[in-house]
N, C-alpha and C positions, 0 to 999 in steps of 0.2 A: 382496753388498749393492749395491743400484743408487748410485751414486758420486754424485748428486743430494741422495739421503735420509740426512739428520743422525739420530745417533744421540739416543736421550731425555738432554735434558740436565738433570744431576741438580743441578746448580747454579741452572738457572732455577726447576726443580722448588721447592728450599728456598727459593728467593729469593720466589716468585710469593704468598706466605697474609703476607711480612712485613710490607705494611701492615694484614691482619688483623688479626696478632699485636699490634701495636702497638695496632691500638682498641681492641682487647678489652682491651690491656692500663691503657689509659688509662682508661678507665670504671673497669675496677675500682678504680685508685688514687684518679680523683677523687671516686667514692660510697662509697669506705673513708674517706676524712679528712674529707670532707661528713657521712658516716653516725656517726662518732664525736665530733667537736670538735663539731659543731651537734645530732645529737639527741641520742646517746646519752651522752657523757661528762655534761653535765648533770645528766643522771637519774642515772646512776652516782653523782657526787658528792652530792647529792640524798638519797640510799638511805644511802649510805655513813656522811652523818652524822647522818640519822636512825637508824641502828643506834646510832654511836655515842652517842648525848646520851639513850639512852636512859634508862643510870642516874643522868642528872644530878640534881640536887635544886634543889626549887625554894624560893627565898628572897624576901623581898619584896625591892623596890628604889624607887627616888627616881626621877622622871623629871626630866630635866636637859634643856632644850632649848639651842642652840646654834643660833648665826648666821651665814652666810656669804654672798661674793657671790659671782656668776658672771658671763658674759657675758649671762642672759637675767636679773640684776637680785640681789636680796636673796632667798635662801632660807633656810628653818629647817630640822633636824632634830635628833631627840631619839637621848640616851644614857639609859642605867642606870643607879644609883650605889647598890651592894650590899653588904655587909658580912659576912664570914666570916673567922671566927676573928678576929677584931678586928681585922680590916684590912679597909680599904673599898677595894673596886676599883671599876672604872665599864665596860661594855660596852658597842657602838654595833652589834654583830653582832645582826640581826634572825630572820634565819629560817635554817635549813639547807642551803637554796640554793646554789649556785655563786655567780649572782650577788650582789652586795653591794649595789648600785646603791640606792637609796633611791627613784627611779622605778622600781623593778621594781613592778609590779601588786600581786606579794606583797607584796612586803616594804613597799609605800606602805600598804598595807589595816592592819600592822603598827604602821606608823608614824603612821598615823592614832588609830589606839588610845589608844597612847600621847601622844599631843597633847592627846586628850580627857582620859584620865586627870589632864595636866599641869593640865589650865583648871579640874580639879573638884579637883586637889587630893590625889589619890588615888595610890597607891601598887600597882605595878605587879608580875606576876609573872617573875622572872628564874630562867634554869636554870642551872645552874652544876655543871661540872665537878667531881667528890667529889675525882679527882688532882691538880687544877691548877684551883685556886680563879681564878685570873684568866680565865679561858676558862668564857664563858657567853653566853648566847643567851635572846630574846625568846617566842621560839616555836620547842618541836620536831616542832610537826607537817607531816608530810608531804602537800606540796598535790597531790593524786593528781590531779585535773581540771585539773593543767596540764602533766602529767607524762609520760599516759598518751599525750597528741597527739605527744610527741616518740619515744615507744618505736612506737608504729604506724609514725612513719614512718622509725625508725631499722631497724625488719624489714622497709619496702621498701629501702631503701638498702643492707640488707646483699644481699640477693636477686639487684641488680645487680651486687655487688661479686663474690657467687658468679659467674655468670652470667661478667663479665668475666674473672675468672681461668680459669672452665671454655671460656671462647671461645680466649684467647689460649693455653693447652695446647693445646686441642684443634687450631687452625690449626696451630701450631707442628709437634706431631708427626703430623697427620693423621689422628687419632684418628676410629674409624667414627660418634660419636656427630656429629661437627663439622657432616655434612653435614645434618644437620637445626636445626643452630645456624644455620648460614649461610642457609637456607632461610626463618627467621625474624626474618634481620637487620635488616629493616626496624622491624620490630616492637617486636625489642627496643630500636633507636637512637630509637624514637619513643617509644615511653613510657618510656625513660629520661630524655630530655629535660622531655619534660611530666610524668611523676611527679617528678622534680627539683625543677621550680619551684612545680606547686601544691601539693605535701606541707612545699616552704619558705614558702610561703603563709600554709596554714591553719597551722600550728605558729604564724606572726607574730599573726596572727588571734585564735589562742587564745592568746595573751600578754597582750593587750590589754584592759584595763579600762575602762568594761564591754564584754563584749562585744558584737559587732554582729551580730545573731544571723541578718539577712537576708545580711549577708556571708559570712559561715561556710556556709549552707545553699546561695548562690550556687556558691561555690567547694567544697563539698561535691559538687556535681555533677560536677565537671571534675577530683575526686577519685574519680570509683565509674568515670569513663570511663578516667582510666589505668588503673585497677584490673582493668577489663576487655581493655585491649588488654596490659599485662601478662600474665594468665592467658591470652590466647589465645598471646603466645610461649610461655610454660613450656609451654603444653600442645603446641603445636607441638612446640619442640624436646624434651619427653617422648617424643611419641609420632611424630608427624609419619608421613607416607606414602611416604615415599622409600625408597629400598633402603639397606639399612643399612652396603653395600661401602661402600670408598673412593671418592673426589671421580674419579678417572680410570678406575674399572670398566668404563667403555661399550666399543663395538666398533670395531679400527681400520679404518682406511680399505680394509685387504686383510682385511677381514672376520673376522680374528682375532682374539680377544679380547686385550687388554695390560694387565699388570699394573700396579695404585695404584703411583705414584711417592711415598715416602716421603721428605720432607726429614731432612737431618742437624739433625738436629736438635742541779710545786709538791705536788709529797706532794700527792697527792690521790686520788680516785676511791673506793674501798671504804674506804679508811683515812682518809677525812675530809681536808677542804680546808685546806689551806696551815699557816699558827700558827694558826688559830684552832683547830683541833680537837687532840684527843691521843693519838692512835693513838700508841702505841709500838711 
């Protein structure tokens, strides 16, 4: 061996894909916690306690409004006051939702109701748990037009989250699939970025009461555009044109072929939200 030329060194080898590994690995964790806490846990809990409430029964009830202040002044919001088995309980639980909030769109459209109800007089329909008469709610209908925008973009989220786990294996152990991952790295770091923010967008978009229906179609464009540079990585790293050997298959400098250096490599969600619900 000519006493100039370093043998392959297998420590640079493992060392060389570890900032790879690391982004691939970092995408996947941050559209895993982005993809769960903001789309999809919502709708989860959402589903969860429209399953459950479904055999609740409904009772009339009293509408009670209530007064408080904040920092932006005097606001109102209404309770329940219901009566089973001779006892009156009172509920301020609006809708199904995660959220609770009383500015939630839903639950304000809810709570509007109920104010009218309150001005005419009228007495209101409340559901109520057959197990645990204190535990009831306004409405157990499921608002699918505000549900369905966060499951679309909770299946791009997971996509990347795949995508991130199969990058950072694949660098890791130099698996033959990687070299067409990496082929597509652009791709993928770019409309992961840009599907990120307009899919956190349009979800904010579709929350909003009433809708702004030229904003949504606006940002519905710059939705079909990640959508397309997404599909052209999958399809890249699906199919891609490259040789399917390892990342160091090509010819050495003495025109011999050398082999791929491999490195060494709150109660919640289906079972209903917090106390208010009674999954056992």
């Amino acid at each position: 061996m000519n006493p100039r030329q370093r043998p392959p060194s297998r420590v640079s080898a493992a060392s060389a894909p570890r900032w790879a590994v690391l982004s691939w690995a970092a995408m996947a964790v941050v559209f895993a916690l982005a993809g769960w806490f903001f789309m999809l846990k919502p709708v989860s809990i959402a589903v969860g306690n429209a399953l459950l409430a479904r055999d609740y029964q409904r009772v009339p009830g009293e509408v009670v409004a209530h007064t408080g202040r904040d920092g932006e002044g005097a606001f109102t919001w209404y309770s329940a006051r219901y009566t089973v088995g001779g006892r009156t309980y009172d509920t301020q639980r609006l809708s199904v939702l995660d959220d609770e909030a009383i500015d939630n769109p839903w639950n304000a459209r809810i709570s509007d109701g109920m104010a009218k109800a309150a001005a005419a007089a009228q007495s209101v329909d409340v559901w109520v748990s057959p197990r645990r008469p204190e535990i009831a709610l306004l409405s157990r209908e499921l608002p699918l037009a505000r549900l369905w925008v966060r499951v679309f973009g909770g299946i791009g989220f997971a996509i990347f989250t795949l995508a991130g786990i199969a990058g950072a294996i694949g660098a890791l152990a130099a698996l033959p699939y990687y070299r067409r991952m990496h082929a597509a790295a652009f791709m993928w770091l770019f409309s992961a970025f840009w599907c990120g923010f307009v899919f956190t967008v349009n979800v904010v978009l579709w929350d909003e009461e009433p809708r702004e229906w030229f904003a949504l179609a606006f940002v519905g464009l710059f939705v079909l555009i990640g959508l397309l540079v997404l599909a052209s990585a999958v399809s890249t790293t699906l199919r891609g044109d490259g040789d399917l050997g390892t990342a160091d298959d090509g010819p050495s400098s003495t025109g011999k072929a050398t082999r791929g250096v491999r490195g060494n490599v709150r109660r919640g969600g289906l079972g209903g939200h917090g106390s208010d619900f009674d999954k056992s």
